[in-house]
C-alpha positions as CSV (number, residue, x, y, z in Angstrom):
1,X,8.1,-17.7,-15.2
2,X,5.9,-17.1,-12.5
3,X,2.7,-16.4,-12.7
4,X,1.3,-12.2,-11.2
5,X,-0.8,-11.8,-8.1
6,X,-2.7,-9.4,-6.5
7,X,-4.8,-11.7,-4.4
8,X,-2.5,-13.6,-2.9
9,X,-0.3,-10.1,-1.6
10,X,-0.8,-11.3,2.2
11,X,0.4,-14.6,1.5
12,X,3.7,-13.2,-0.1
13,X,4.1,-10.8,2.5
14,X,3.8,-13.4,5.4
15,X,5.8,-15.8,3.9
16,X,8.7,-12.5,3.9
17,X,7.7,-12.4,7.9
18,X,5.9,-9.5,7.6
19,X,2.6,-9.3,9.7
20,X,-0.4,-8.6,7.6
21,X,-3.4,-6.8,8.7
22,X,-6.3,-6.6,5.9
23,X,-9.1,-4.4,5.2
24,X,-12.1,-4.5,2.7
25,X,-12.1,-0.9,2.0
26,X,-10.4,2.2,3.5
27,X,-13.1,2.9,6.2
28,X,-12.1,-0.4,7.4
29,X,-8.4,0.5,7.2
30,X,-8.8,3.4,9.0
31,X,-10.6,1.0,12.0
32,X,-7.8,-1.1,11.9
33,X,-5.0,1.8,11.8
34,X,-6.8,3.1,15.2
35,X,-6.3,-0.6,16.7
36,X,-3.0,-0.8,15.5
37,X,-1.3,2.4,14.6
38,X,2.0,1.9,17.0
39,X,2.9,-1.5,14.8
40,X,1.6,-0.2,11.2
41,X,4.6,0.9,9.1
42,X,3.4,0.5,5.7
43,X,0.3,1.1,3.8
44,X,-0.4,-1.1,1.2
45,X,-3.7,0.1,-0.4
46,X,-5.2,0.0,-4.2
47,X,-6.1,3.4,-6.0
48,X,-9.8,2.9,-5.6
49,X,-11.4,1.6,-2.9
50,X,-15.0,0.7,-2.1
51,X,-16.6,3.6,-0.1
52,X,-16.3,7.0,0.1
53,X,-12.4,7.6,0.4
54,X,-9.9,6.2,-2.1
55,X,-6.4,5.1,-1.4
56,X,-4.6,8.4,-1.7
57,X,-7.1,10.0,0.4
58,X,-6.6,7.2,2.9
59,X,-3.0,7.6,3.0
60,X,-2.7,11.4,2.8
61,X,-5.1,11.1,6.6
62,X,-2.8,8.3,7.7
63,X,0.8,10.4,6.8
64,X,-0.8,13.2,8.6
65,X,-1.5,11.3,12.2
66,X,2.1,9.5,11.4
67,X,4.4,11.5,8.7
68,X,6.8,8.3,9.1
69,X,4.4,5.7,7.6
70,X,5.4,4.5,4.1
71,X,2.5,4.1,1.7
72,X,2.5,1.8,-1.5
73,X,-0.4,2.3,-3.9
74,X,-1.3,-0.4,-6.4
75,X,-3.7,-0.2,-9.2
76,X,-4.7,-1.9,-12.4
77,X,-4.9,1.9,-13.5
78,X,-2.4,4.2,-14.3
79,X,-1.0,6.0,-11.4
80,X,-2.1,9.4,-12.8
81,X,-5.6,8.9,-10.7
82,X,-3.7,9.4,-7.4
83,X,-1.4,11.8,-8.0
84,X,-3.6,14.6,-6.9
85,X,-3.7,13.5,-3.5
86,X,-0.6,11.9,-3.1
87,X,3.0,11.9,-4.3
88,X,2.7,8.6,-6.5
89,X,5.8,7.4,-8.3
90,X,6.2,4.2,-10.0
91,X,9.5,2.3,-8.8
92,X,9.2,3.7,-5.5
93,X,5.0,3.9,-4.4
94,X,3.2,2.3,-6.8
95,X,2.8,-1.1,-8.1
96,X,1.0,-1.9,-11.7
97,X,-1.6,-4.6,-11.3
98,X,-0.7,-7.4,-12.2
99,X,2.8,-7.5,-10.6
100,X,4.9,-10.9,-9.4
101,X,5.4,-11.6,-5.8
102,X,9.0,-10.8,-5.9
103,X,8.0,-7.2,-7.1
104,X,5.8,-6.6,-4.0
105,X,8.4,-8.0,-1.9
106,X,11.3,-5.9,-3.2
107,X,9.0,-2.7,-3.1
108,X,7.5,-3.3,0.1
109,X,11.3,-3.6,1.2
110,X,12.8,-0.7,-0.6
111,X,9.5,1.8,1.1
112,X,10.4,0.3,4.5
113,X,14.3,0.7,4.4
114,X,13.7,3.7,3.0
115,X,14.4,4.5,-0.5
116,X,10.7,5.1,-1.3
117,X,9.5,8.9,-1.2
118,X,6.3,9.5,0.4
């Protein structure tokens, strides 16, 4: 059986040929969205972030600028802390930390072909 990881998410997702850009915490994400916005298609961002915004939050700004970007939240937490912000349901936009590689691949999939709701 293998073994979960969070850590190691840009790893998996390159190694699926995905490009990976990484931020620290969602100010950060929002610098790289305005550097990048035309080749972002997914959000990939925890439930609490360092700083004053939070995931949801993050997303819910990003949606706006671009309703077609998909956004998968992850969390250690229960789900419940974003749904106030954002619609959050697990199997489609939200991941439970500690999850195994071939989760994040599948979900990151399934949100980009489309069977994840925003």
């Amino acid at each position: 059986m293998k073994k979960p990881c969070a850590n190691s998410s840009p790893r998996v997702l390159e190694k699926q040929g995905y490009k990976v850009l990484q931020a620290v915490a969602c100010a950060e994400a929002v610098e790289v969205w305005r550097a990048h916005k035309d080749e972002v298609h997914l959000l990939l961002t925890d439930l609490i972030m360092p700083g004053a915004m939070n995931g949801p939050r993050t997303g819910r700004n990003l949606v706006a600028e671009r309703p077609d970007l998909k956004v998968i939240f992850t969390s250690g937490y229960s789900a419940d802390i974003g749904r106030k912000d954002f619609k959050i349901e697990s199997d489609l936009n939200f991941l439970q930390k500690p999850y195994h590689p071939q989760t994040l691949a599948l979900t990151v999939r399934r949100c980009l072909d489309g069977s994840a709701t925003k």
